[in-house]
N, C-alpha and C positions, 0 to 999 in steps of 0.2 A: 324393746321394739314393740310398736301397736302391731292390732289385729291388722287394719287398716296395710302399714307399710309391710307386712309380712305377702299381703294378698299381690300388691305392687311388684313385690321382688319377683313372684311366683307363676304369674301369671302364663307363660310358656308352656309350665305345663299342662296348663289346662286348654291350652289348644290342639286341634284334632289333628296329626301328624304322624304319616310313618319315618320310625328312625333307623337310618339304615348304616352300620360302619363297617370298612373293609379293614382286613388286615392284607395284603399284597403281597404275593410271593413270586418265586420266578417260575414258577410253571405253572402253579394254580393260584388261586382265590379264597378266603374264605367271607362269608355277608352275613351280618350280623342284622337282625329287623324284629322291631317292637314299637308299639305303640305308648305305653307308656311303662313306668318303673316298675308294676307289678306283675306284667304280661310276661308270660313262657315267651323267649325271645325264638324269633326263629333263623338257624344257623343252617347255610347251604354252601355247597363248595362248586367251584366254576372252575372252568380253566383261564389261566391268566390272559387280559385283553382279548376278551370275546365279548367284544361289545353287543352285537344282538344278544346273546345269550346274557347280560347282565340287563336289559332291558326288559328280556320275558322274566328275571326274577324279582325283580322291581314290582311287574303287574302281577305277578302269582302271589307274590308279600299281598298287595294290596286288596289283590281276593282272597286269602289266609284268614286275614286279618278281616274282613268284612268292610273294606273302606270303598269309598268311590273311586276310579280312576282319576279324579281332579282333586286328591287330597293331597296336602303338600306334603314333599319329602324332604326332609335334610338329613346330611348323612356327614362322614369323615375319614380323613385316615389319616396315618401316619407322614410327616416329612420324610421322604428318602428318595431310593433311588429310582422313582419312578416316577418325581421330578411332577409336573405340576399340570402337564397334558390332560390327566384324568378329571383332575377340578375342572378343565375347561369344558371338558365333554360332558360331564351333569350338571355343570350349571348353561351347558345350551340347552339341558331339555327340562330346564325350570328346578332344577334342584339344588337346596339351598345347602352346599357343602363349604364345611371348613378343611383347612390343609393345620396340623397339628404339626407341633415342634415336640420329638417324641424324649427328648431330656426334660422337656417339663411335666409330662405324665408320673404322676405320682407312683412312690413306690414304698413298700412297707419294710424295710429294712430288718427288723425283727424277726422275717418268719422268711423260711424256705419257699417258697412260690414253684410252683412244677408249670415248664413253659411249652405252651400249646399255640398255634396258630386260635383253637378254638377258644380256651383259655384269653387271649389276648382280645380279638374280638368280642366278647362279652365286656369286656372291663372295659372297651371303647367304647361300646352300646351305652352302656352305665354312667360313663360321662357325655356323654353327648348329651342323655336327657338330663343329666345334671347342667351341662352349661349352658341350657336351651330354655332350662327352668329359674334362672338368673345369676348361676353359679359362674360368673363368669371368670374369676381367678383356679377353675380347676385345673387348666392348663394355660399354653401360649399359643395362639393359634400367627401361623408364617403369611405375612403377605407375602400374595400371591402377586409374581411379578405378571407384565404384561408380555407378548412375545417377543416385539423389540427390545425389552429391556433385559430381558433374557438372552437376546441373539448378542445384544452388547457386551454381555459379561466371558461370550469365547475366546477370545485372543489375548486376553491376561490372564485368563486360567489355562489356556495352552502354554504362555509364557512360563507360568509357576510351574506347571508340571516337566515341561521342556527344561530345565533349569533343576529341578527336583531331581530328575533322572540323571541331569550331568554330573550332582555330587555323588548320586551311586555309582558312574562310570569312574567318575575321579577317585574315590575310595575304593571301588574294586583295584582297578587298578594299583594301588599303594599297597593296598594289600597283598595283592599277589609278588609285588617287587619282596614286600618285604618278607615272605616265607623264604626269601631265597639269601635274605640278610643286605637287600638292593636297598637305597634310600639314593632318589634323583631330585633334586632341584625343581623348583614350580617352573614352570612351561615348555620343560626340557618335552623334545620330538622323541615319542617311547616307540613308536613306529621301528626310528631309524637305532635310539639306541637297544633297543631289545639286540640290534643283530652285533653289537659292537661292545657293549658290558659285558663283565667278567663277574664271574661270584670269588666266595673267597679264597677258592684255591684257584683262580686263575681261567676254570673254565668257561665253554662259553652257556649261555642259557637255551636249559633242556631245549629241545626243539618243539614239543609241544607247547607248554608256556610259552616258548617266542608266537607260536602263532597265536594263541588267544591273547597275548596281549598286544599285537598286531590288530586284530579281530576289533577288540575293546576302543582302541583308538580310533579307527576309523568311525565307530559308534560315536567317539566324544567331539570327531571332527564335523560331524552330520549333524550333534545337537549343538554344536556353535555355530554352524551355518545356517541350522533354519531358526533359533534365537536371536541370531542377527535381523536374518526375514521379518521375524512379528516384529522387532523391534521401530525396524524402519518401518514396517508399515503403520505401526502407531503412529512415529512420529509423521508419515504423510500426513494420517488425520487429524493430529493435534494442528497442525500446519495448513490445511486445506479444507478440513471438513467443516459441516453447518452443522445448527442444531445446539440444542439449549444445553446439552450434558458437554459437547467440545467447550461452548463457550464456557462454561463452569470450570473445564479443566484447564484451560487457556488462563480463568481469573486465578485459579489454582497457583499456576506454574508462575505468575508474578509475584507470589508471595517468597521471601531467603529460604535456603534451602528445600526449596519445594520439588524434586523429581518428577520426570515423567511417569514413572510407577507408580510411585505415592499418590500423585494426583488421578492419574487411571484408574488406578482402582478406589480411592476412596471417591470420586464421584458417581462410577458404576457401582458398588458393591454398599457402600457406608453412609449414602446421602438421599436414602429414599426414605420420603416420609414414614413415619413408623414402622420400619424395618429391623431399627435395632433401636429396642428399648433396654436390651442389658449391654454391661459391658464382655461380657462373654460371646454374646452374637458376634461385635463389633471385631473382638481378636480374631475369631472363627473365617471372618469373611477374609481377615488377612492371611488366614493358615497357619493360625495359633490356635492348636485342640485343648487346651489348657484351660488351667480359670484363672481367670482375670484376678478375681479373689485373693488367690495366693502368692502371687507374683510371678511363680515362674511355672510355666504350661508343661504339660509331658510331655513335651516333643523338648522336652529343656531352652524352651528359648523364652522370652521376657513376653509377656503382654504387648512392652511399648512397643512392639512389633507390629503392628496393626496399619490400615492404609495414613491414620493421618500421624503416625510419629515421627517427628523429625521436619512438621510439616510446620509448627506452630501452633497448631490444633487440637483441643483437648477431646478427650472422649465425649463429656459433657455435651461436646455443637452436635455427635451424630444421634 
Protein backbone atom coordinates (compact mmCIF):
# COMPACT_ATOMS: atom_id res chain seq x y z
CA UNK A 1 0.00 0.00 0.00
CA UNK A 2 1.60 3.79 -1.05
CA UNK A 3 1.97 6.58 1.10
CA UNK A 4 -0.43 8.31 -1.18
CA UNK A 5 -3.51 5.46 -0.71
CA UNK A 6 -2.73 5.18 3.04
CA UNK A 7 -3.35 9.31 3.37
CA UNK A 8 -6.81 8.44 1.33
CA UNK A 9 -7.91 5.82 3.78
CA UNK A 10 -7.12 8.14 6.77
CA UNK A 11 -8.05 11.20 6.15
CA UNK A 12 -11.07 11.31 8.94
CA UNK A 13 -8.97 11.50 11.20
CA UNK A 14 -7.35 14.37 10.58
CA UNK A 15 -10.51 16.42 10.63
CA UNK A 16 -11.30 18.63 13.64
CA UNK A 17 -14.25 16.61 15.55
CA UNK A 18 -15.65 15.97 18.81
CA UNK A 19 -16.34 12.15 19.35
CA UNK A 20 -18.89 11.49 21.51
CA UNK A 21 -20.22 7.61 22.46
CA UNK A 22 -22.97 6.55 24.89
CA UNK A 23 -23.38 3.56 26.54
CA UNK A 24 -27.39 3.71 27.70
CA UNK A 25 -28.65 2.45 30.70
CA UNK A 26 -32.12 2.52 32.49
CA UNK A 27 -31.58 5.11 34.93
CA UNK A 28 -28.48 6.64 33.88
CA UNK A 29 -26.06 7.45 31.14
CA UNK A 30 -22.61 7.25 30.64
CA UNK A 31 -20.70 9.89 27.63
CA UNK A 32 -17.70 9.12 26.45
CA UNK A 33 -15.81 12.46 24.41
CA UNK A 34 -12.42 12.87 22.67
CA UNK A 35 -11.00 14.46 20.03
CA UNK A 36 -8.82 12.21 18.71
CA UNK A 37 -6.99 8.71 19.61
CA UNK A 38 -4.40 10.09 21.74
CA UNK A 39 -6.58 12.46 23.88
CA UNK A 40 -7.52 11.73 27.98
CA UNK A 41 -11.13 10.98 26.86
CA UNK A 42 -13.52 12.62 28.76
CA UNK A 43 -16.14 10.31 30.74
CA UNK A 44 -19.46 11.88 32.58
CA UNK A 45 -22.55 10.27 33.80
CA UNK A 46 -26.16 11.76 33.31
CA UNK A 47 -29.20 10.65 34.22
CA UNK A 48 -31.00 8.56 31.45
CA UNK A 49 -33.15 10.85 28.88
CA UNK A 50 -32.32 14.30 30.08
CA UNK A 51 -32.14 15.65 27.16
CA UNK A 52 -31.06 19.39 28.22
CA UNK A 53 -28.80 18.08 30.48
CA UNK A 54 -27.09 16.03 27.49
CA UNK A 55 -26.97 19.25 25.57
CA UNK A 56 -25.06 21.34 28.22
CA UNK A 57 -22.61 18.15 28.12
CA UNK A 58 -22.10 18.31 24.60
CA UNK A 59 -21.18 22.19 25.07
CA UNK A 60 -18.90 21.64 28.29
CA UNK A 61 -17.11 18.56 26.10
CA UNK A 62 -16.55 21.32 23.64
CA UNK A 63 -15.22 23.93 25.94
CA UNK A 64 -13.02 21.01 27.80
CA UNK A 65 -11.58 20.32 24.84
CA UNK A 66 -11.06 23.90 23.54
CA UNK A 67 -13.13 23.58 20.37
CA UNK A 68 -15.71 26.04 18.83
CA UNK A 69 -19.31 25.65 19.43
CA UNK A 70 -19.72 24.89 15.52
CA UNK A 71 -17.32 21.99 15.49
CA UNK A 72 -18.81 19.00 14.29
CA UNK A 73 -19.81 16.06 16.44
CA UNK A 74 -20.39 12.39 15.66
CA UNK A 75 -21.10 10.23 18.32
CA UNK A 76 -22.81 6.43 18.72
CA UNK A 77 -24.09 3.81 20.51
CA UNK A 78 -25.21 0.58 20.91
CA UNK A 79 -28.57 -1.19 18.98
CA UNK A 80 -31.06 -1.91 21.85
CA UNK A 81 -33.57 -1.22 23.69
CA UNK A 82 -33.83 2.20 23.41
CA UNK A 83 -34.73 1.71 19.91
CA UNK A 84 -33.79 4.52 17.61
CA UNK A 85 -35.57 7.86 18.98
CA UNK A 86 -32.18 8.98 20.33
CA UNK A 87 -30.41 8.86 16.65
CA UNK A 88 -33.32 11.11 15.76
CA UNK A 89 -32.69 13.73 18.33
CA UNK A 90 -28.95 14.32 17.51
CA UNK A 91 -29.06 14.09 14.28
CA UNK A 92 -31.75 17.15 14.57
CA UNK A 93 -29.34 19.16 16.26
CA UNK A 94 -26.58 18.49 13.46
CA UNK A 95 -24.95 15.43 14.95
CA UNK A 96 -23.56 13.06 12.78
CA UNK A 97 -24.48 9.58 14.83
CA UNK A 98 -24.36 6.08 13.88
CA UNK A 99 -26.77 3.28 15.56
CA UNK A 100 -24.25 0.15 15.95
CA UNK A 101 -25.19 -3.53 15.71
CA UNK A 102 -23.69 -4.56 19.12
CA UNK A 103 -22.96 -8.53 18.11
CA UNK A 104 -20.68 -6.99 15.61
CA UNK A 105 -18.41 -5.22 18.24
CA UNK A 106 -15.36 -6.97 18.40
CA UNK A 107 -14.41 -9.11 21.31
CA UNK A 108 -11.19 -10.72 22.57
CA UNK A 109 -12.00 -14.08 23.45
CA UNK A 110 -8.69 -14.94 25.04
CA UNK A 111 -8.83 -12.74 27.97
CA UNK A 112 -11.15 -12.19 30.91
CA UNK A 113 -12.58 -8.45 30.19
CA UNK A 114 -14.09 -6.89 33.65
CA UNK A 115 -17.42 -5.21 32.43
CA UNK A 116 -18.20 -1.57 33.19
CA UNK A 117 -20.55 0.82 31.83
CA UNK A 118 -17.21 2.88 31.85
CA UNK A 119 -15.13 0.26 30.60
CA UNK A 120 -17.62 -0.12 27.63
CA UNK A 121 -17.89 3.36 26.60
CA UNK A 122 -14.11 3.85 26.00
CA UNK A 123 -13.92 0.91 23.82
CA UNK A 124 -16.96 2.62 21.92
CA UNK A 125 -15.00 5.99 21.97
CA UNK A 126 -11.99 3.80 20.36
CA UNK A 127 -13.96 2.63 17.44
CA UNK A 128 -15.78 5.37 16.56
CA UNK A 129 -12.49 7.24 15.75
CA UNK A 130 -11.40 4.15 14.23
CA UNK A 131 -14.39 3.90 11.81
CA UNK A 132 -14.41 7.64 11.21
CA UNK A 133 -10.73 7.38 10.45
CA UNK A 134 -11.59 4.77 7.28
CA UNK A 135 -11.96 1.62 9.42
CA UNK A 136 -14.97 1.08 8.12
CA UNK A 137 -15.37 -2.99 8.68
CA UNK A 138 -14.83 -2.36 12.68
CA UNK A 139 -18.19 -2.92 13.17
CA UNK A 140 -22.05 -2.96 11.41
CA UNK A 141 -23.66 0.05 11.89
CA UNK A 142 -28.22 -0.61 11.81
CA UNK A 143 -30.12 1.36 9.31
CA UNK A 144 -31.97 3.46 10.99
CA UNK A 145 -35.52 3.04 9.95
CA UNK A 146 -37.77 6.03 9.33
CA UNK A 147 -40.93 6.51 11.65
CA UNK A 148 -43.52 5.14 9.48
CA UNK A 149 -41.59 2.34 8.80
CA UNK A 150 -41.07 1.61 12.30
CA UNK A 151 -44.98 2.35 13.10
CA UNK A 152 -45.44 -0.51 10.39
CA UNK A 153 -43.47 -3.27 11.98
CA UNK A 154 -46.28 -3.13 15.34
CA UNK A 155 -48.87 -5.41 14.54
CA UNK A 156 -46.69 -8.52 13.32
CA UNK A 157 -44.53 -8.16 16.27
CA UNK A 158 -47.63 -7.98 18.45
CA UNK A 159 -48.77 -10.91 16.46
CA UNK A 160 -45.36 -12.94 17.12
CA UNK A 161 -45.47 -12.10 20.68
CA UNK A 162 -49.35 -12.70 21.15
CA UNK A 163 -48.96 -16.16 19.65
CA UNK A 164 -45.41 -16.61 21.69
CA UNK A 165 -47.34 -16.27 24.81
CA UNK A 166 -50.04 -18.74 23.70
CA UNK A 167 -47.43 -21.61 23.45
CA UNK A 168 -46.44 -20.58 27.21
CA UNK A 169 -50.14 -20.69 28.05
CA UNK A 170 -50.61 -23.99 26.22
CA UNK A 171 -47.62 -25.64 27.81
CA UNK A 172 -48.26 -24.33 31.15
CA UNK A 173 -51.14 -25.57 31.05
CA UNK A 174 -50.01 -29.43 29.90
CA UNK A 175 -47.81 -29.23 32.26
CA UNK A 176 -49.80 -28.60 35.22
CA UNK A 177 -52.31 -31.61 33.81
CA UNK A 178 -49.56 -33.65 33.68
CA UNK A 179 -48.21 -33.38 37.46
CA UNK A 180 -51.45 -34.76 38.15
CA UNK A 181 -50.73 -37.89 35.51
CA UNK A 182 -53.93 -35.77 33.23
CA UNK A 183 -53.06 -36.08 29.42
CA UNK A 184 -56.28 -34.37 27.38
CA UNK A 185 -56.52 -34.24 23.74
CA UNK A 186 -55.65 -30.80 21.61
CA UNK A 187 -58.72 -28.51 21.74
CA UNK A 188 -60.31 -30.21 24.54
CA UNK A 189 -62.49 -27.05 26.75
CA UNK A 190 -59.88 -27.44 30.13
CA UNK A 191 -62.19 -24.67 31.60
CA UNK A 192 -65.08 -27.26 31.68
CA UNK A 193 -62.98 -30.32 31.94
CA UNK A 194 -60.86 -29.29 35.01
CA UNK A 195 -64.46 -29.53 36.99
CA UNK A 196 -65.29 -33.18 35.50
CA UNK A 197 -61.66 -35.28 35.17
CA UNK A 198 -60.67 -37.62 37.55
CA UNK A 199 -56.96 -38.38 38.42
CA UNK A 200 -55.81 -41.81 39.06
CA UNK A 201 -57.69 -42.94 41.88
CA UNK A 202 -60.88 -41.53 40.79
CA UNK A 203 -60.60 -38.23 42.54
CA UNK A 204 -61.70 -34.98 41.44
CA UNK A 205 -58.82 -32.19 40.73
CA UNK A 206 -57.46 -30.41 43.88
CA UNK A 207 -59.55 -27.46 44.02
CA UNK A 208 -56.71 -25.06 43.82
CA UNK A 209 -55.35 -26.27 40.49
CA UNK A 210 -59.07 -26.45 39.25
CA UNK A 211 -58.87 -22.89 39.61
CA UNK A 212 -55.60 -21.90 38.07
CA UNK A 213 -56.11 -23.90 35.39
CA UNK A 214 -59.50 -22.27 35.00
CA UNK A 215 -57.45 -18.91 35.51
CA UNK A 216 -54.93 -20.17 32.42
CA UNK A 217 -57.60 -20.75 29.98
CA UNK A 218 -59.43 -17.89 30.06
CA UNK A 219 -55.77 -16.26 29.49
CA UNK A 220 -55.52 -18.76 26.18
CA UNK A 221 -59.20 -17.76 25.22
CA UNK A 222 -58.15 -13.82 25.33
CA UNK A 223 -54.91 -14.49 23.27
CA UNK A 224 -57.01 -16.27 20.61
CA UNK A 225 -59.49 -13.59 20.45
CA UNK A 226 -57.26 -10.69 20.14
CA UNK A 227 -54.88 -12.82 17.51
CA UNK A 228 -57.86 -13.19 15.59
CA UNK A 229 -58.22 -9.07 16.00
CA UNK A 230 -54.63 -8.43 14.38
CA UNK A 231 -55.27 -10.99 12.08
CA UNK A 232 -58.10 -9.60 10.46
CA UNK A 233 -57.08 -6.47 10.67
CA UNK A 234 -54.15 -7.25 8.43
CA UNK A 235 -56.07 -8.84 6.22
CA UNK A 236 -58.45 -5.50 5.95
CA UNK A 237 -55.04 -3.99 4.84
CA UNK A 238 -53.77 -6.46 2.70
CA UNK A 239 -57.40 -6.04 1.07
CA UNK A 240 -57.88 -2.21 1.27
CA UNK A 241 -54.91 -0.55 2.10
CA UNK A 242 -52.56 2.00 -0.32
CA UNK A 243 -49.13 2.32 -0.58
CA UNK A 244 -46.09 0.87 -1.99
CA UNK A 245 -45.26 -1.87 0.99
CA UNK A 246 -49.30 -3.24 0.52
CA UNK A 247 -48.71 -3.33 -3.03
CA UNK A 248 -45.43 -5.37 -2.51
CA UNK A 249 -47.38 -7.64 -0.12
CA UNK A 250 -50.27 -7.98 -2.49
CA UNK A 251 -47.33 -8.91 -5.49
CA UNK A 252 -46.08 -11.20 -2.61
CA UNK A 253 -49.23 -13.15 -1.87
CA UNK A 254 -49.57 -14.07 -5.76
CA UNK A 255 -46.68 -16.04 -5.58
CA UNK A 256 -47.67 -20.61 -4.41
CA UNK A 257 -47.58 -20.90 -1.13
CA UNK A 258 -46.94 -17.46 -0.22
CA UNK A 259 -48.99 -16.53 3.33
CA UNK A 260 -50.27 -13.57 4.66
CA UNK A 261 -47.45 -13.67 7.48
CA UNK A 262 -44.73 -14.62 5.32
CA UNK A 263 -45.47 -11.80 3.07
CA UNK A 264 -46.10 -9.24 6.16
CA UNK A 265 -43.26 -9.53 7.52
CA UNK A 266 -40.83 -10.09 4.93
CA UNK A 267 -41.84 -6.89 3.05
CA UNK A 268 -41.96 -4.86 6.46
CA UNK A 269 -38.92 -6.44 8.21
CA UNK A 270 -36.60 -8.28 5.27
CA UNK A 271 -37.03 -5.97 2.11
CA UNK A 272 -35.48 -2.71 3.06
CA UNK A 273 -32.58 -1.65 1.24
CA UNK A 274 -29.43 -2.58 3.06
CA UNK A 275 -30.97 -3.72 6.16
CA UNK A 276 -29.87 -7.23 5.99
CA UNK A 277 -26.56 -7.72 4.56
CA UNK A 278 -26.18 -11.13 6.70
CA UNK A 279 -27.98 -14.04 6.82
CA UNK A 280 -28.24 -13.90 10.59
CA UNK A 281 -30.00 -10.24 10.61
CA UNK A 282 -32.46 -11.85 8.10
CA UNK A 283 -33.30 -15.06 10.60
CA UNK A 284 -33.33 -12.51 13.65
CA UNK A 285 -36.03 -10.40 11.96
CA UNK A 286 -38.03 -13.61 11.72
CA UNK A 287 -37.45 -14.65 15.43
CA UNK A 288 -34.71 -16.92 14.85
CA UNK A 289 -31.80 -15.95 17.69
CA UNK A 290 -29.63 -18.51 16.16
CA UNK A 291 -27.05 -18.48 13.36
CA UNK A 292 -27.83 -19.05 10.22
CA UNK A 293 -24.23 -20.46 10.14
CA UNK A 294 -24.96 -23.59 11.85
CA UNK A 295 -28.21 -24.62 10.92
CA UNK A 296 -30.07 -24.79 13.74
CA UNK A 297 -30.61 -21.53 15.98
CA UNK A 298 -30.92 -21.68 19.98
CA UNK A 299 -34.29 -21.24 20.29
CA UNK A 300 -33.95 -25.01 18.30
CA UNK A 301 -35.70 -24.05 15.42
CA UNK A 302 -34.25 -24.08 11.68
CA UNK A 303 -33.00 -20.71 9.97
CA UNK A 304 -35.56 -21.66 7.10
CA UNK A 305 -37.61 -20.09 9.34
CA UNK A 306 -37.26 -16.63 8.31
CA UNK A 307 -39.93 -14.20 6.62
CA UNK A 308 -39.28 -15.53 3.11
CA UNK A 309 -39.29 -19.47 3.58
CA UNK A 310 -41.71 -21.30 2.07
CA UNK A 311 -42.15 -18.27 0.03
CA UNK A 312 -39.95 -19.31 -3.02
CA UNK A 313 -37.54 -16.83 -1.97
CA UNK A 314 -33.91 -17.27 -1.21
CA UNK A 315 -32.00 -15.42 1.29
CA UNK A 316 -29.71 -14.29 -1.35
CA UNK A 317 -33.04 -11.52 -2.93
CA UNK A 318 -33.01 -9.89 0.90
Amino acid sequence: MTRATRTAEYTGATTLCLYLAFELGSNEWKLGFTTEPGAQPRVRTMPARDLARLTREIADAQQWFGLKATTPVRSCYEAGRDGFWLHRYVTSLGIANVVVDSSSIEVNRRLRRAKSDALDVRKLLGMLLRYHAGERAVWSVVRVPTVEEEDRRQLHRELRTLKQERTRVANRITGLLATQGIGLPPGTDIGAAAKTVRLWDGSPVPAALRTRLEREWEHAQFLRTRILELERERQRAIAHGRGETIDKVRQLLRLRAVGPTGAWVYVNEGRRRGSHRRRTRVATSAGNKGSARRGVGTSGRSPSRWPGAGCGISRAAA
